[in-house]
ZADO-1210 file (C-alpha; in nm, 4 decimals, padded with zeros to 6 digits):
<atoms>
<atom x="-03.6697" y="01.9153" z="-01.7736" code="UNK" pos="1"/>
<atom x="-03.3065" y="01.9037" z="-01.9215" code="UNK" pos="2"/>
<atom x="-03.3394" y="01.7846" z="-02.3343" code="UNK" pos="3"/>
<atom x="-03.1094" y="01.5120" z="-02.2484" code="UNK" pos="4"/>
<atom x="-03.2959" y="01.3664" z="-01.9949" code="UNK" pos="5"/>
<atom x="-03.6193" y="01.4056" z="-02.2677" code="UNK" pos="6"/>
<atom x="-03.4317" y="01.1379" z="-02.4737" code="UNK" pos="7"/>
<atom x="-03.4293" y="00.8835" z="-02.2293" code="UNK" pos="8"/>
<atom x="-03.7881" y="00.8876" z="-02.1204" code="UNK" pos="9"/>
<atom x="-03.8942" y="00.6419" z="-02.4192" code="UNK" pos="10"/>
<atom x="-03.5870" y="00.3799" z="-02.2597" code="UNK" pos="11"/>
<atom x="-03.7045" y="00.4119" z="-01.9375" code="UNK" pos="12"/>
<atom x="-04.0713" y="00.3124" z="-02.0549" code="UNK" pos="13"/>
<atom x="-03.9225" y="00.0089" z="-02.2275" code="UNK" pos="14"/>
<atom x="-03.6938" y="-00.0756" z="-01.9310" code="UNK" pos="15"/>
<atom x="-04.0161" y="-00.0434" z="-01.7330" code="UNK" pos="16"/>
<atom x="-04.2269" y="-00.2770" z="-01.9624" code="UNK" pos="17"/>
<atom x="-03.9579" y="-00.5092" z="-02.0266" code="UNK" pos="18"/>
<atom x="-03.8381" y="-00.6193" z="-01.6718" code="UNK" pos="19"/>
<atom x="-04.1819" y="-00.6134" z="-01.5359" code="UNK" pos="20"/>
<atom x="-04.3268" y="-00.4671" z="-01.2229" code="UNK" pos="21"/>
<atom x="-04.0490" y="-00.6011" z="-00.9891" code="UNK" pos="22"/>
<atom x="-03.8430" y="-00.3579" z="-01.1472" code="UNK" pos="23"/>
<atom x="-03.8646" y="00.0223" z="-01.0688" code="UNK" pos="24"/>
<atom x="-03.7187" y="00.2407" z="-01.2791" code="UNK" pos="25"/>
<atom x="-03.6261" y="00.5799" z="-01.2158" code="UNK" pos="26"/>
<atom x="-03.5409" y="00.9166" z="-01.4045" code="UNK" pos="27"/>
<atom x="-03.3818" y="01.1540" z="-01.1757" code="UNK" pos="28"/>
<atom x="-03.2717" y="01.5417" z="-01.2855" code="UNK" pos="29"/>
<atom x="-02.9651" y="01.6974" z="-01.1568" code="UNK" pos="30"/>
<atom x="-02.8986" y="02.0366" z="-01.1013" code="UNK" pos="31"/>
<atom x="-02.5700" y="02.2375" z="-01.0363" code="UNK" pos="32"/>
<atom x="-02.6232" y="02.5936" z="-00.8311" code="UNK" pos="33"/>
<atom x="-02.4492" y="02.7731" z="-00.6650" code="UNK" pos="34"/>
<atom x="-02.5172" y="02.6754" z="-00.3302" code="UNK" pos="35"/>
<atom x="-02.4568" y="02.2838" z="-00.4467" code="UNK" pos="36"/>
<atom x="-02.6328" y="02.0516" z="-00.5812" code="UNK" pos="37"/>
<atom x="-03.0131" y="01.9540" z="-00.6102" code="UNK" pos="38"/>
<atom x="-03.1864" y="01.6907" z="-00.7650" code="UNK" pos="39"/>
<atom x="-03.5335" y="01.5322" z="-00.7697" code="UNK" pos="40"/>
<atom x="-03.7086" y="01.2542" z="-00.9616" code="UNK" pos="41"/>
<atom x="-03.8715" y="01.3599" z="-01.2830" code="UNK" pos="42"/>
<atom x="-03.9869" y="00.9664" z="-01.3944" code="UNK" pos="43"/>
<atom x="-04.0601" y="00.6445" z="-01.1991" code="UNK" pos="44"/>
<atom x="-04.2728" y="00.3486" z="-01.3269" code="UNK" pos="45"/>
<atom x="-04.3510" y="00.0480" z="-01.1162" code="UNK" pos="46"/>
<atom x="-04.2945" y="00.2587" z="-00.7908" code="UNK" pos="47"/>
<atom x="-04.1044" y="-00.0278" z="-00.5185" code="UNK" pos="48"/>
<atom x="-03.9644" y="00.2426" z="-00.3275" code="UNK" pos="49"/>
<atom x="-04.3067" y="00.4987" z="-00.2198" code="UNK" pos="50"/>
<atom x="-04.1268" y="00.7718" z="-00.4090" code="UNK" pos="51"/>
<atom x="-04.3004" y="00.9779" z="-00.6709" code="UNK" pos="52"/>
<atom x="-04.2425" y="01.2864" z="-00.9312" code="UNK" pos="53"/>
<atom x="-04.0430" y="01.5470" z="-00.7317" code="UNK" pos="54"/>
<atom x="-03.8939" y="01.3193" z="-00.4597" code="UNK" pos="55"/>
<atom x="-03.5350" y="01.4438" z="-00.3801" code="UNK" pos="56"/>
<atom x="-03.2012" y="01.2298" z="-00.4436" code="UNK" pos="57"/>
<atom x="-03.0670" y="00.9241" z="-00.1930" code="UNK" pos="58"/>
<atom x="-02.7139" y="00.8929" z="-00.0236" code="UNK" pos="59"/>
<atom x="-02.5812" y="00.7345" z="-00.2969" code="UNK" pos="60"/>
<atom x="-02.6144" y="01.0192" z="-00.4985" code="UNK" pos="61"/>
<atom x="-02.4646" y="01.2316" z="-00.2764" code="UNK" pos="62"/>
<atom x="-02.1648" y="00.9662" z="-00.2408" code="UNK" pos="63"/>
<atom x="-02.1752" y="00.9852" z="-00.6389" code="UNK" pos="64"/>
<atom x="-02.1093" y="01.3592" z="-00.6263" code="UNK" pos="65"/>
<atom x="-01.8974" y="01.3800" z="-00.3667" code="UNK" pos="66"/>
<atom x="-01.6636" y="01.1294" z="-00.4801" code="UNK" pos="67"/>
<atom x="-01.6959" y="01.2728" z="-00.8550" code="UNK" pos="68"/>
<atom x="-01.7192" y="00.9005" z="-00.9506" code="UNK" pos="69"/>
<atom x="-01.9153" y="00.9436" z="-01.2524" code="UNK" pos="70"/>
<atom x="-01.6582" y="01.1171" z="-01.3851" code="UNK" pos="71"/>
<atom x="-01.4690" y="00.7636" z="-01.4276" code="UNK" pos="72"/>
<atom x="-01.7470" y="00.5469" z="-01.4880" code="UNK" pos="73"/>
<atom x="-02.0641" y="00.5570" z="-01.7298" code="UNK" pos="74"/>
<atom x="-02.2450" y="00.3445" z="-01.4908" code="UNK" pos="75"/>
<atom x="-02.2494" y="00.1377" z="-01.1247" code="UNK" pos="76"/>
<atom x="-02.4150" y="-00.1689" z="-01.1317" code="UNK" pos="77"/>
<atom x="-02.5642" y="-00.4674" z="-00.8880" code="UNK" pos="78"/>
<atom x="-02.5474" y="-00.2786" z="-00.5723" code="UNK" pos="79"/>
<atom x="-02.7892" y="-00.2927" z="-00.2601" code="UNK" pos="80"/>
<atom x="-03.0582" y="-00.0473" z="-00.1641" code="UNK" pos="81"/>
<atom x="-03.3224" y="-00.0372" z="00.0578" code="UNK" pos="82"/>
<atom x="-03.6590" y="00.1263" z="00.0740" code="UNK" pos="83"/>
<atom x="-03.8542" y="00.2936" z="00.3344" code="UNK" pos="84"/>
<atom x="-04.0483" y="-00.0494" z="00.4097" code="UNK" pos="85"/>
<atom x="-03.7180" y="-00.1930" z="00.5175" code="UNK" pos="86"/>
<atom x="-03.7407" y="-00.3998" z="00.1709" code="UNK" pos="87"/>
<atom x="-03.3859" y="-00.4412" z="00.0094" code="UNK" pos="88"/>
<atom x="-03.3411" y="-00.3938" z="-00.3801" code="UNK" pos="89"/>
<atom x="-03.0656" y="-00.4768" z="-00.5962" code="UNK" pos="90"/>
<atom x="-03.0005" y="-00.1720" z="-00.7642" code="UNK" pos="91"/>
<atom x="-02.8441" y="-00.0038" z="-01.1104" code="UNK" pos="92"/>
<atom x="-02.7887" y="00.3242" z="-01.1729" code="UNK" pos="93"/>
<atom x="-02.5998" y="00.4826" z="-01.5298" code="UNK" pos="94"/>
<atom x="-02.5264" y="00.8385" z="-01.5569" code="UNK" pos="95"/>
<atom x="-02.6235" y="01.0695" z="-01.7784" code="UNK" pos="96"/>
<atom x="-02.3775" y="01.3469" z="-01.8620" code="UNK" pos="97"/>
<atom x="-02.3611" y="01.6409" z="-02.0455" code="UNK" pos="98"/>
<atom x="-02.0709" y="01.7623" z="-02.3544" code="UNK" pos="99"/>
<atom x="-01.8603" y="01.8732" z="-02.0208" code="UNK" pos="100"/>
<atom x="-01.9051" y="01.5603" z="-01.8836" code="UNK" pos="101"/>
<atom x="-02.0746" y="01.6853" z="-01.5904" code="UNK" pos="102"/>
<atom x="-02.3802" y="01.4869" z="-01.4230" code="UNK" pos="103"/>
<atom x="-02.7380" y="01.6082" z="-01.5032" code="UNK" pos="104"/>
<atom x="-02.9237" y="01.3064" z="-01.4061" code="UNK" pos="105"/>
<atom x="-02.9502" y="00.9236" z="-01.3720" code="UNK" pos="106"/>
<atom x="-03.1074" y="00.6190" z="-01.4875" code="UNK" pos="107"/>
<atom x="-03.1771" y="00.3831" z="-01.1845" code="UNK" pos="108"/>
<atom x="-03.3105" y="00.0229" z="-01.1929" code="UNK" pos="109"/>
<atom x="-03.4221" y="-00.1195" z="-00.8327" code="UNK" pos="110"/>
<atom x="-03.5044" y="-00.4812" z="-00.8330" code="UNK" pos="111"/>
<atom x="-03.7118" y="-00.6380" z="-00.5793" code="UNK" pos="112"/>
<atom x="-03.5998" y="-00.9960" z="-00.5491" code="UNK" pos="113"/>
<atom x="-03.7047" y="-01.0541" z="-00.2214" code="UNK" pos="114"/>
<atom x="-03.9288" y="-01.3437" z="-00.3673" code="UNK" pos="115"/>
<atom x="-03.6624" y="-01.5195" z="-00.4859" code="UNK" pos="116"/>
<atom x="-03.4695" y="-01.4713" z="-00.1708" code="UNK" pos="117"/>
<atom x="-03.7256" y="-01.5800" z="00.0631" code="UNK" pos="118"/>
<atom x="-03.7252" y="-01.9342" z="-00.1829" code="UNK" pos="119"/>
<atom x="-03.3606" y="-01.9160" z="-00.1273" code="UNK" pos="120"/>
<atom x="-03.3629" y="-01.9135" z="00.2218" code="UNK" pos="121"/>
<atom x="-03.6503" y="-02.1852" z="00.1982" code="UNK" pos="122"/>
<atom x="-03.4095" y="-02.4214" z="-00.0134" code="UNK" pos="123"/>
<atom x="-03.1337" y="-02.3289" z="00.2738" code="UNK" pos="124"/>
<atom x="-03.3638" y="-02.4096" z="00.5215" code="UNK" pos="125"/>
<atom x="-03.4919" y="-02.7533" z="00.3686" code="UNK" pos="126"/>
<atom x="-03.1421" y="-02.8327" z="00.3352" code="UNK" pos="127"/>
<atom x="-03.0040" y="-02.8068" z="00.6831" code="UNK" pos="128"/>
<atom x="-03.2908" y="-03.0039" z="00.7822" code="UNK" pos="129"/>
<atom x="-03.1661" y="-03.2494" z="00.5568" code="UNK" pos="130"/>
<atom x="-02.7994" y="-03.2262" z="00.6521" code="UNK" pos="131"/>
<atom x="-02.9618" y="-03.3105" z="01.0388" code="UNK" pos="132"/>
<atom x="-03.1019" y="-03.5800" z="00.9066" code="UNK" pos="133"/>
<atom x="-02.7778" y="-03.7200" z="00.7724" code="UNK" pos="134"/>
<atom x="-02.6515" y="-03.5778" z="01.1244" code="UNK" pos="135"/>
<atom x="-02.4208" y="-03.3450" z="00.9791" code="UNK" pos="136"/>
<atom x="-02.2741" y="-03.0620" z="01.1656" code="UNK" pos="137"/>
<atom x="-02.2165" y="-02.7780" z="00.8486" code="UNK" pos="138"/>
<atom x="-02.4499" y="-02.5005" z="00.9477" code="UNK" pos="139"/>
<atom x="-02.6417" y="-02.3191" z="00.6460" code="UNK" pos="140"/>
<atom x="-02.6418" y="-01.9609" z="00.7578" code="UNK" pos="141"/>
<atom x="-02.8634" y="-01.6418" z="00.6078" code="UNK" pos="142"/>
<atom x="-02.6621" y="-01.4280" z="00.4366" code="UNK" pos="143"/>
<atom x="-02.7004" y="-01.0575" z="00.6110" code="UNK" pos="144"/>
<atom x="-02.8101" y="-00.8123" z="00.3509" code="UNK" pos="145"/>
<atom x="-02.6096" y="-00.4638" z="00.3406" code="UNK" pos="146"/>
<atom x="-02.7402" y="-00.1541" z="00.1661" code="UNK" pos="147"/>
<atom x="-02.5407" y="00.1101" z="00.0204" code="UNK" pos="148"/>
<atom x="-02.7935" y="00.3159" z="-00.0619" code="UNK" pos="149"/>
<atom x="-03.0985" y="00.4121" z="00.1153" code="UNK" pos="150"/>
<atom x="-03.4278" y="00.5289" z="-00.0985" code="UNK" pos="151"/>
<atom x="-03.5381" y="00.7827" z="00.1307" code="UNK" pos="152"/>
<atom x="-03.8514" y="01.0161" z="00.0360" code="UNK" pos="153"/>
<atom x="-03.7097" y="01.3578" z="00.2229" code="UNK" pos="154"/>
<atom x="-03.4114" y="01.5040" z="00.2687" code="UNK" pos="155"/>
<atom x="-03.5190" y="01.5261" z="00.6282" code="UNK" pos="156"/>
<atom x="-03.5307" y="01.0872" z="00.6591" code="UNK" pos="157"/>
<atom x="-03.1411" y="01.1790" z="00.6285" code="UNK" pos="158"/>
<atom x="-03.0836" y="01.3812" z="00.8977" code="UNK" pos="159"/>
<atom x="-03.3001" y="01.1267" z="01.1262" code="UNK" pos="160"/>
<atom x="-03.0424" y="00.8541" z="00.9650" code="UNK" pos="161"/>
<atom x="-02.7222" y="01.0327" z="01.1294" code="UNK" pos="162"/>
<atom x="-02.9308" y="01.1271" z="01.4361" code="UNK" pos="163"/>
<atom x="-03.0037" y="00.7743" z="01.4919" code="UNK" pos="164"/>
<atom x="-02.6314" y="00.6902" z="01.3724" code="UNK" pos="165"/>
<atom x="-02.5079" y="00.9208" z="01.6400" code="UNK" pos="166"/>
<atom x="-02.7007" y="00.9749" z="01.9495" code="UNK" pos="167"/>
<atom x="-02.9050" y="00.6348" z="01.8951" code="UNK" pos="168"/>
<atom x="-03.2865" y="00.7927" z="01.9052" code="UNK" pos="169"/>
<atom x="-03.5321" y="01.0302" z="01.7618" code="UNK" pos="170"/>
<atom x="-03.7030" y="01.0867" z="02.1059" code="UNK" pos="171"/>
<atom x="-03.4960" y="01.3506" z="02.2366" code="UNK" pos="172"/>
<atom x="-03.5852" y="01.7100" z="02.1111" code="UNK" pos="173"/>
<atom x="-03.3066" y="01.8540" z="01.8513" code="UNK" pos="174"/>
<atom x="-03.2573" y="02.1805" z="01.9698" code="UNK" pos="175"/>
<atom x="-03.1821" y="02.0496" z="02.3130" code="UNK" pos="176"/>
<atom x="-02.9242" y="01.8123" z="02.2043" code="UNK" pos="177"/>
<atom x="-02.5081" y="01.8980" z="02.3074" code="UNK" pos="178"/>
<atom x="-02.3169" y="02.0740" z="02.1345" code="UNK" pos="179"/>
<atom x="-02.0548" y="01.7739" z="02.0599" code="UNK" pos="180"/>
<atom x="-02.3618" y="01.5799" z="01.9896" code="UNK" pos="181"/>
<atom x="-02.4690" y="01.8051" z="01.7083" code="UNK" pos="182"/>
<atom x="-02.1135" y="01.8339" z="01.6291" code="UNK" pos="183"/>
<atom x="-02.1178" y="01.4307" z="01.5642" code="UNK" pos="184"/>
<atom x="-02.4407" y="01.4754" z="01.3738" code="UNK" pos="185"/>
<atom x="-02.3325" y="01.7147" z="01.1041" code="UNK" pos="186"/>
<atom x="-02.0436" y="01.5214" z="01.0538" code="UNK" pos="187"/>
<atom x="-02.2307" y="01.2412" z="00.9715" code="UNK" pos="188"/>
<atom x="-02.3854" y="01.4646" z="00.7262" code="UNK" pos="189"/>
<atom x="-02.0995" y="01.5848" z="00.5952" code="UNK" pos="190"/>
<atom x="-01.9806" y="01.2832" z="00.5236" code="UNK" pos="191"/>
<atom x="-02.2860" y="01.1888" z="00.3432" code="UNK" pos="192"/>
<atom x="-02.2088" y="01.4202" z="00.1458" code="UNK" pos="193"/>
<atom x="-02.5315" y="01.6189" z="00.2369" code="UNK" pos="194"/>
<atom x="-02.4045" y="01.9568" z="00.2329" code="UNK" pos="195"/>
<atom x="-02.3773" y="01.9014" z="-00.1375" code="UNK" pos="196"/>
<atom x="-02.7222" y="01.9746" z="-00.1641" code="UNK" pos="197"/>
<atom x="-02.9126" y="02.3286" z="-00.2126" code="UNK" pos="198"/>
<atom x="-03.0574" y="02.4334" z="00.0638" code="UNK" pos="199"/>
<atom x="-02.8818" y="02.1615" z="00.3365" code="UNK" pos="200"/>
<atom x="-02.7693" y="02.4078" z="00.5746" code="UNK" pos="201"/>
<atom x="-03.1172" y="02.5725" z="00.5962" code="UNK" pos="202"/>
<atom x="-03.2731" y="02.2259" z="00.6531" code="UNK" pos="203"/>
<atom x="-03.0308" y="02.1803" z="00.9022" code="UNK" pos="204"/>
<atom x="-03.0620" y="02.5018" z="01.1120" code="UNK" pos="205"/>
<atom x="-03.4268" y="02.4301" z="01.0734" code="UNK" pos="206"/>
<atom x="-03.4496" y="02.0550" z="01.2252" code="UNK" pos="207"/>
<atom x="-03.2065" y="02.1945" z="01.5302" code="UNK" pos="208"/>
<atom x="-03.3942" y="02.5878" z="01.5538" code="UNK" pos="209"/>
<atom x="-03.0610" y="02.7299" z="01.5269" code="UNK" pos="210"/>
<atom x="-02.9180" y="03.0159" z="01.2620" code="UNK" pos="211"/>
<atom x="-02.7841" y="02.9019" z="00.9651" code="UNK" pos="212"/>
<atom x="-02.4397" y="03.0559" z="01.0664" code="UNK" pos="213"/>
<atom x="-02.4382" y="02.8712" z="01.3384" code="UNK" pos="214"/>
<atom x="-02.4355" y="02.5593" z="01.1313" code="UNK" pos="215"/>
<atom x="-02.1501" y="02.7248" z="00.9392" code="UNK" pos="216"/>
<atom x="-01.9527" y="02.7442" z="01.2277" code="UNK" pos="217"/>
<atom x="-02.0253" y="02.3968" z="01.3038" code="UNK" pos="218"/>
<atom x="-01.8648" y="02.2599" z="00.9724" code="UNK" pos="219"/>
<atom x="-01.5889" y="02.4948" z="00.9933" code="UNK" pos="220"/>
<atom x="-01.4788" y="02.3518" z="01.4027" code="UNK" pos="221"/>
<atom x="-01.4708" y="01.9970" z="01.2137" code="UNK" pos="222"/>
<atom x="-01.3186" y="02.0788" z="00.9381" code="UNK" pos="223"/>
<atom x="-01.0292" y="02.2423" z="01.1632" code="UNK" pos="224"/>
</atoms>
């Protein structure tokens, strides 16, 4: 593990103890290579999420990479996530540079308030049924929850996500797919920001049995 993330292990266990077990909290390592990025968690206390030690990084990382953001910015706060469960989290993530000012890792906080929401929506609820009552026509509406960033367990749940995104099921075998229909899927994972990551384009000509050049020449047609 990187000495700087060392330093922060004894603040994630207070974080951890402090905010109680609706509150994940997670330590994850990043790694620069030279065939992109990779990244994995090294720490996680009151798992929310069903990720453990070694799980890789989420989208928003690889939005956080891509768009350099941590470059401007110690730290991105009250945004929505969402686990595997289909649970949403508010989430909190600071990054953790190094002298150059390059990313080796983050400190994420994922809230599960979904207790308090459902007594929100109760309140809602009790109150439209009062508003009836006084025969009132203002409708009291659930708000529809958006993530921005999914906390998926493999690297493989995001290539399902843009297969889903683009050709609208995981029924169909991946090899057998169009070529403009793996054309639309890689995009998607470009713009994810996936190809960031050690290793992507293997996964990728893996999940579709095709050569890894093949993949190359994929990402060079859209980038043309």
């Amino acid at each position: 593990m990187n000495p700087i993330l060392k330093k922060y292990i004894p603040l994630a266990e207070f974080l951890a103890s402090v905010l109680g077990n609706r509150a994940e909290i997670v330590l994850q390592e990043i790694f620069k290579t030279d065939c992109g990025y990779d990244a994995s968690i090294v720490f996680i206390k009151n798992n929310i999420s069903g990720r453990a030690i070694g799980s890789p990084g989420t989208d928003f990382l690889l939005k956080v990479l891509q768009s350099e953001e941590f470059k401007a910015k110690d730290y991105l706060v009250n945004y929505k996530s969402k686990a595997h469960t289909g649970k949403f989290l508010n989430s909190s993530s600071y990054f953790i540079k190094d002298d150059t000012n390059e990313l080796v890792g983050m400190l994420c906080i994922n809230i599960d308030n979904s207790e308090l929401t459902e007594l929100e929506y109760s309140l809602k609820e009790g109150l439209f049924t009062l508003k009836n009552i006084l025969a009132t026509d203002n409708l009291i509406s659930e708000p529809e929850e958006k993530e921005n960033e999914n906390l998926y367990i493999t690297s493989h749940s995001i290539i399902e996500e843009c297969v889903l995104e683009a050709i609208g099921t995981l029924n169909r075998e991946p090899s057998k797919l169009s070529k403009n229909e793996k054309l639309t899927i890689i995009k998607c994972l470009r713009d994810k920001g996936f190809f960031e990551l050690k290793a992507s384009i293997n996964e990728v000509a893996t999940y579709f049995k095709m050569a890894e050049v093949s993949i190359y020449k994929y990402l060079q047609e859209i980038r043309d």
